[in-house]
C-alpha positions in Angstrom: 0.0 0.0 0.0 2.8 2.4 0.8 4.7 1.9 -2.4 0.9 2.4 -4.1 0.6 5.9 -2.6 4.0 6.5 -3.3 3.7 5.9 -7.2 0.4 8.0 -7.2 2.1 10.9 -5.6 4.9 10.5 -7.7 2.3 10.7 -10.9 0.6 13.7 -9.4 3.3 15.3 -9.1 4.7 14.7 -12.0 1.6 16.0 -13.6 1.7 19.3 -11.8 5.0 20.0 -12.9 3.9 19.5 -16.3 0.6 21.0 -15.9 2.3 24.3 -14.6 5.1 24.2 -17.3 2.7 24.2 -19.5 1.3 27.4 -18.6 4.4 28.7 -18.0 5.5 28.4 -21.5 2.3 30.0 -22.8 2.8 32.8 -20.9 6.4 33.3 -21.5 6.4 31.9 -24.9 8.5 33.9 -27.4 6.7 37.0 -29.1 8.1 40.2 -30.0 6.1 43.4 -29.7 7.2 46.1 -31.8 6.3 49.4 -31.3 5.9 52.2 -33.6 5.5 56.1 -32.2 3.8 59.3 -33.8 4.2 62.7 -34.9 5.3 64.9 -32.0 6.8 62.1 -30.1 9.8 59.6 -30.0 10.3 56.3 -28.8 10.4 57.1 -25.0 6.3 57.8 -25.3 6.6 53.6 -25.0 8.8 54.0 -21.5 5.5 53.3 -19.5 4.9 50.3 -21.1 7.5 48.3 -22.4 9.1 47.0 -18.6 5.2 45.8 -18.3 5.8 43.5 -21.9 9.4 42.8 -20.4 8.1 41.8 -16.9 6.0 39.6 -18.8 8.3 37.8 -20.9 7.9 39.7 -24.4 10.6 40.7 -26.0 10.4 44.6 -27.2 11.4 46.2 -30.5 10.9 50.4 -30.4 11.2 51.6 -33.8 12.1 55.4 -34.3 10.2 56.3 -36.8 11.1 58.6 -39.3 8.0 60.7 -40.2 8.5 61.9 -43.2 6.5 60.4 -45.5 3.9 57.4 -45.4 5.5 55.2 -48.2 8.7 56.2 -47.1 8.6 55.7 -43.2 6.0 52.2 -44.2 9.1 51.1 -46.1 11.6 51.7 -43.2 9.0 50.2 -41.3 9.4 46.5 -43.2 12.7 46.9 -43.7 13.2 46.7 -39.5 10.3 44.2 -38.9 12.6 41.9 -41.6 14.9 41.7 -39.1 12.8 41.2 -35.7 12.1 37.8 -34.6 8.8 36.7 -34.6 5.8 35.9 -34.4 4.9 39.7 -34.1 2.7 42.0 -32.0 2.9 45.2 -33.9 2.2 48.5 -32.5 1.5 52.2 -33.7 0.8 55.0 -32.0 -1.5 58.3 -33.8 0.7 58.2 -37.4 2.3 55.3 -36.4 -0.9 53.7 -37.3 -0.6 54.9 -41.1 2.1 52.7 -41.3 1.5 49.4 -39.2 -2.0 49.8 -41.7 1.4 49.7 -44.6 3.1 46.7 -43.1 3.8 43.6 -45.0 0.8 41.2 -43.8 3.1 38.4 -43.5 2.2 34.6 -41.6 4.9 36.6 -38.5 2.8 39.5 -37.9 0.0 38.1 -35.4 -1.8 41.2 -34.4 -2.1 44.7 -35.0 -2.4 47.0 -31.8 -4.0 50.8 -32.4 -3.3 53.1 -29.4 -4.7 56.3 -30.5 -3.9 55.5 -34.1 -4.9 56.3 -37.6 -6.5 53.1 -39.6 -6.5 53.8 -43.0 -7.9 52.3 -46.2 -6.1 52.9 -49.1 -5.7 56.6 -50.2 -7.5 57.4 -47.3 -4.7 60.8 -45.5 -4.2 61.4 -41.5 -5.6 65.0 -42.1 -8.7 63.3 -43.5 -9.1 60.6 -41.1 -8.1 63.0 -38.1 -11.4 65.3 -39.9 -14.1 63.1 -40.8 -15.9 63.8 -37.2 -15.6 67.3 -35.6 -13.5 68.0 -32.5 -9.9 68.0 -33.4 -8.2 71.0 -32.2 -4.7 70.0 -33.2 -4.5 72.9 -36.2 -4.8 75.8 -34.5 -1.7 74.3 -31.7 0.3 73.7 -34.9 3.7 75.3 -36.0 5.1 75.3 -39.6 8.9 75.8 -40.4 11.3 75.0 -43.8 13.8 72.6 -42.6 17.4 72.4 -44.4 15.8 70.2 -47.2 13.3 72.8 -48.2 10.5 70.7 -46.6 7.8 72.3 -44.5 7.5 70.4 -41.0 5.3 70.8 -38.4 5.6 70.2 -34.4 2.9 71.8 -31.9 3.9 74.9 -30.0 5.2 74.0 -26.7 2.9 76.3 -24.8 0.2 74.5 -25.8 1.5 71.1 -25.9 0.4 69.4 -22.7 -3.4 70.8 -23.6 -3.6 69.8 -27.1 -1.8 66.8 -26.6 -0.9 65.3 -23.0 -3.4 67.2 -20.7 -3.7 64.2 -18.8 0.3 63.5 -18.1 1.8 65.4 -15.2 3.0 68.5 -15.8 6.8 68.6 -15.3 6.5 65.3 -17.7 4.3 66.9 -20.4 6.7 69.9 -20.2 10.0 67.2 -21.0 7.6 66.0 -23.9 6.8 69.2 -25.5 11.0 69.9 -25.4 11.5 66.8 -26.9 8.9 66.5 -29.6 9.7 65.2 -33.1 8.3 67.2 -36.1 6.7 65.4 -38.8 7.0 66.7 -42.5 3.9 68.3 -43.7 3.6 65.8 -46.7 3.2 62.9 -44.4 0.2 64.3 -42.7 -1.2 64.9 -46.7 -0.3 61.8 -48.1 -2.8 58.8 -48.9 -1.7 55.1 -47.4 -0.4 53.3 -50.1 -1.6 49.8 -49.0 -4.4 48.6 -51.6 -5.0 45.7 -49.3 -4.3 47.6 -45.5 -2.8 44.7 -42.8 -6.2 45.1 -40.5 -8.3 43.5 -43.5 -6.6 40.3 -43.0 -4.7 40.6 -39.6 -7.2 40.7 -36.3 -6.4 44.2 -34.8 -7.1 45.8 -31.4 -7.8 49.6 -30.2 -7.3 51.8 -27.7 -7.9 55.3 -27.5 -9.4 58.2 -24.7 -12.1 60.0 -25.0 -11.1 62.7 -24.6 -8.3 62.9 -27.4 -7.5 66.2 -28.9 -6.1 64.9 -32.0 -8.0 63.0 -33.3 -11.4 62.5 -32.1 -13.1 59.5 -30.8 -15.8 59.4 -32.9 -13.3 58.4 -35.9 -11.4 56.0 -33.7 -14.1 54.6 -32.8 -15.7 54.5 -36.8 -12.0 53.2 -37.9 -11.8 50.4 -35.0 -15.8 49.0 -36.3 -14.3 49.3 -39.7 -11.6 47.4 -39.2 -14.2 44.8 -37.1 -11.3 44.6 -34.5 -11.4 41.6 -31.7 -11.5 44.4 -29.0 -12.3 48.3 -29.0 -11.2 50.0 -25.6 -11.9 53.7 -24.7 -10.4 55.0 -21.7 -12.8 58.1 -20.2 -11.0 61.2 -20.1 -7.7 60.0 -21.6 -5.5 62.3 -23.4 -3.8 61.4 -27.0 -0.6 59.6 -25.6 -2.8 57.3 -23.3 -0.4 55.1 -23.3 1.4 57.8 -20.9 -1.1 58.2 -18.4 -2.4 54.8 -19.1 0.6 52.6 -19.6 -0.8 49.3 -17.8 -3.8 49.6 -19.5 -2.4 50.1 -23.3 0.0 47.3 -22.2 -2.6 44.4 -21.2 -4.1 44.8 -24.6 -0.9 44.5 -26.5 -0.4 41.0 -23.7 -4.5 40.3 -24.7 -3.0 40.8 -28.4 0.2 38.7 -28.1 -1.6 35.8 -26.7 
């Protein structure tokens, strides 16, 4: 009887162990999350999230994204994701979503994330998109310059930066974000996404935006997100444009709801 007991302990045990490797491993199994920023930002808007991904065993790409033109910057865009390991989790933030929309649907890209992001249909422009409902005030925060290439760039005027774009971010941290803003060249905000066939028509996608983005309104998040019949649609009351930012936990459980 004793050597009985001992054999079924020994089997339950070794059943545990494998019952909770098993999870383990789907938890920690290999993904990579790459994520893409917007205009008026840079790759530390991701700071919030990515030791979340990290903690949770995904590795993190942050691509710093040109923005100067759609088909240039979507181009850029596959050219890095060819050398990432996948399976992928990609990520774009406000324009960054112009060109995860651009990205090669390939069998490695699992998921598309949206945080606040543009989700275009072919020709379809950020300034349109950013228009089709009323409630964008981002124009009239908007500064124009000619850059050494002749090109006219925008970035938003730093006095009215935390406002227009981060009013719910502290304000010694909105203040370092205004500083270090990233224009984006004028003809990227104009030019139509070149994808005929855009990633989220055959790549499940999930969004995340606030309601109370300055940028671009709700309303057309919200239109773009049905249109693209994503697997889940999260608003986040009161949330700024950079809710990852002032939301960092919750942006990063979606991408972990996306990755698994």
């Amino acid at each position: 009887m004793k050597n009985f007991r001992s054999t079924i302990t020994t089997a339950l045990l070794l059943f545990s162990a494998a019952l909770f490797s098993g999870v383990a491993v789907a938890e920690l199994k290999a993904k990579t999350v790459v994520l893409v920023h917007g205009a008026f930002a840079d790759s530390s808007s991701w700071n919030g999230v990515v030791p979340i991904l990290k903690k949770k065993g995904l590795n993190v790409v942050s691509i710093a994204n040109p923005l100067r033109s759609v088909h240039g910057d979507s181009t850029y865009l596959n050219t890095q994701l060819a050398n990432v390991e996948g399976p992928i989790v990609l990520v774009g933030h406000s324009y960054g979503g112009m060109l995860i929309s651009n990205a090669a649907a390939t069998s490695r890209i699992k998921s598309l994330v949206y945080v606040a992001a543009l989700t275009p249909a072919a020709n379809e422009t950020g300034i349109g998109l950013s228009e089709k409902y009323p409630g964008s005030t981002l124009g009239a925060a908007l500064v124009a310059f000619t850059n050494a290439h002749g090109e006219v760039d925008f970035y938003i005027d730093q006095n009215k930066f935390a406002d227009q774009f981060a009013h719910d971010v502290p304000q010694e941290q909105a203040s370092l974000m205004a500083t270090s803003q990233r224009p984006i060249a004028k003809a990227a905000i104009l030019e139509g996404s070149k994808a005929v066939h855009p990633a989220w028509e055959s790549v499940p996608s999930y969004h995340i935006y606030g309601t109370a983005d300055k940028n671009i309104p709700a309303k057309a998040m919200k239109w773009m997100a049905e249109r693209a019949k994503a697997k889940s649609i999260i608003e986040v009351e009161g949330a700024s444009h950079v809710v990852m930012v002032s939301h960092p936990k919750t942006v990063a459980d979606l991408i972990i709801k996306a990755a698994q």
